[in-house]
C-alpha positions, 0 to 999 in steps of 0.5 A: 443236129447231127450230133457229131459237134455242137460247136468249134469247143464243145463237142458230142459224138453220139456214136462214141458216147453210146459205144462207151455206154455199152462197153461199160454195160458189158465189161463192167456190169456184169461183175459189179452185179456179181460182186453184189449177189455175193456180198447179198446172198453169201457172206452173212454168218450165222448167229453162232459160226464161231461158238456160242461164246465168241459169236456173242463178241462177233456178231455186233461189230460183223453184222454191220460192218457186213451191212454197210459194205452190202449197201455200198455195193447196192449203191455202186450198182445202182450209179452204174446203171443210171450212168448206162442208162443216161449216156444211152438216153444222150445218144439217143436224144441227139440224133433221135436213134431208134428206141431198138439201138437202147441198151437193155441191161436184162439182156446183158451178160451175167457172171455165174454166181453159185453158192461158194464151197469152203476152201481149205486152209494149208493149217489144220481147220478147226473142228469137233475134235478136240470135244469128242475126244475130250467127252469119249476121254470123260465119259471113258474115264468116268466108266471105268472108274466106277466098274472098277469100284464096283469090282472091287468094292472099294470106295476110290470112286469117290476121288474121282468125283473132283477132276471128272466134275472139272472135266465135264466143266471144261468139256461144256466150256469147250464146246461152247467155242468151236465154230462151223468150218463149213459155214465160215469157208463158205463166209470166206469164200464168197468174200474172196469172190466179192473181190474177185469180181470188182477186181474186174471192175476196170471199164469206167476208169477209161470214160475219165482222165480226160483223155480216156480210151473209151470217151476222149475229148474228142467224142465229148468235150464242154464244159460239162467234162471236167466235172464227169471226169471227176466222178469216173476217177472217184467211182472207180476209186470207191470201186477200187476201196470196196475190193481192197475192204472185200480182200482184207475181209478175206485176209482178217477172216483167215487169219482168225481161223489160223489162229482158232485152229492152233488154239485148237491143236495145242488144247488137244495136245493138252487134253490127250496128256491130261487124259494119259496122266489121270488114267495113269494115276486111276491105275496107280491108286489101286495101290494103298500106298500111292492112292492119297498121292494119286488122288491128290495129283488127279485133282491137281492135273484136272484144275490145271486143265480146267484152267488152261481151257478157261484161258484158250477160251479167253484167247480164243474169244480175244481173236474173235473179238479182234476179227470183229474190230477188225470188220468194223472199220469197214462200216461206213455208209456208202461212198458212190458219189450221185454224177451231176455236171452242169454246163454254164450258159452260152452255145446252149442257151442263155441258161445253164442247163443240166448235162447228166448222164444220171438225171437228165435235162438237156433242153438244149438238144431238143 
């Protein structure tokens, strides 16, 4: 059998199906793989990327979801080369074409995959800062209070205990909440990347429609077809959902760092004016008459302060906590539909017989 044409409304050209078979091997593999490496290697986060606090909201809704996009791909990558693998064994069963002529996925092209670097945001990152200025603030103002004291030999100190102890609470509490940049840029990255390379994902999509470029009807055409057809367009579709779930991934990512960071900013400016205002008062209570005033307003300025940290730190786990529901729409179980096509009985058999690409049995062509 020459396998050009089987009969006068069921067609096979060998040469067509293994020219297909490579193009997708070349074109398309190598992204998908990629795209899986990424997912694999470099999208996890750390147990407290975000902070102590907010981590604990996190990494129950991100591990999973996390997870299951990884297995999606897997499973992508895993249908890819079975169909690679199957179209390759039709062409080579219909005109017994040397085993050399097989396509070897080991031998195919493979797109770089490094370990992503950060990328930077155009608003400011989050960061220690506002925790090393608020303990180099604390630690300062504790200092100077007590050598003044002692200078002196005045018992003012004491006043100081209240918004120094508060101060030290939400410097902790602070602390508790500031997530690693780099770690996260990386996280962000490679989920950029992921979408990156299923955007190039785009090969399959022509072995379908009936009248694709890369398989017309008139390289393949029976009774099978249809079915075939079916699968191309939705494995694309899935191919196509995955890279939109890796974008949004991205995007959700980004936005919750945004808005770490201006909870960030707007609780350093609060704590620069918290620190000018008790420094100011220290310096006013070495006057009798304004020293209960002073002592009073220091306790005051401090509560406020440890008050607009614990809400900042609320606000602050409430964004994280969204990013994680955010994340978990995307745990499904993987969508890459397993390729099985029959053909019905007749110009091959009194049987129907099997026709897939995937798990092949055509004893019709034997």
């Amino acid at each position: 059998m020459a396998g050009e044409q089987v009969s006068a409304d069921k067609k096979q050209d060998r040469a067509r199906i293994e020219d297909a078979a490579r193009s997708v091997a070349n074109h398309n593999y190598p992204h998908l793989r990629a795209a899986v490496q990424y997912a694999q290697q470099y999208t996890a986060l750390g147990s407290y990327a975000f902070g102590l606090l907010p981590s604990d909201v996190l990494m129950p809704q991100y591990n999973p979801a996390r997870d299951s996009q990884v297995k999606n791909l897997e499973d992508g990558l895993d249908r890819l080369e079975k169909l690679i693998a199957g179209m390759n064994r039709v062409a080579y069963r219909m005109s017994a074409t040397e085993a050399a002529n097989t396509i070897n996925l080991a031998g195919v092209r493979r797109e770089p995959v490094t370990r992503p670097s950060p990328k930077p945001l155009p608003t400011k990152e989050t960061g220690s800062g506002p925790v090393i200025f608020r303990a180099v603030a604390t630690g300062s103002l504790l200092a100077v209070t007590y050598k003044a004291a002692l200078i002196l030999k005045c018992s003012f100190s004491a006043f100081m205990w209240y918004p120094t102890g508060l101060t030290l609470i939400s410097l902790g509490l602070w602390a508790s909440v500031q997530p690693d940049d780099d770690e996260i840029g990386r996280v962000r990255s490679a989920w950029s990347s992921v979408s990156e390379e299923l955007r190039s994902v785009t090969t399959v999509a022509q072995l379908g429609n009936g009248g694709g470029t890369l398989l017309p009807r008139t390289a393949w055409d029976d009774d099978a077809r249809d079915t075939f057809d079916v699968w191309a367009t939705r494995f694309s579709t899935e191919v196509h959902k995955a890279e939109t779930y890796a974008a949004d991934a991205t995007a959700a990512l980004e936005k919750t760092v945004r808005d770490i960071a201006d909870i960030n900013e707007h609780m350093n400016a609060y704590d620069v004016a918290t620190m000018v205002s008790l420094f100011a008062l220290y310096v006013a209570g070495f006057y009798a008459v304004y020293r209960f005033p002073a002592a009073l307003a220091q306790r005051v300025i401090a509560a406020s302060n440890g008050i607009a940290t614990g809400i900042s730190v609320a606000t602050l786990c409430f964004q994280v906590a969204n990013y994680g529901d955010h994340m978990s729409r995307f745990s499904e179980d993987g969508r890459f539909q397993k390729l099985d096509v029959h053909n019905g009985p007749g110009a091959y058999g009194l049987n129907p017989v099997t026709d897939t690409f995937i798990d092949l049995d055509i004893d019709w062509l034997k």
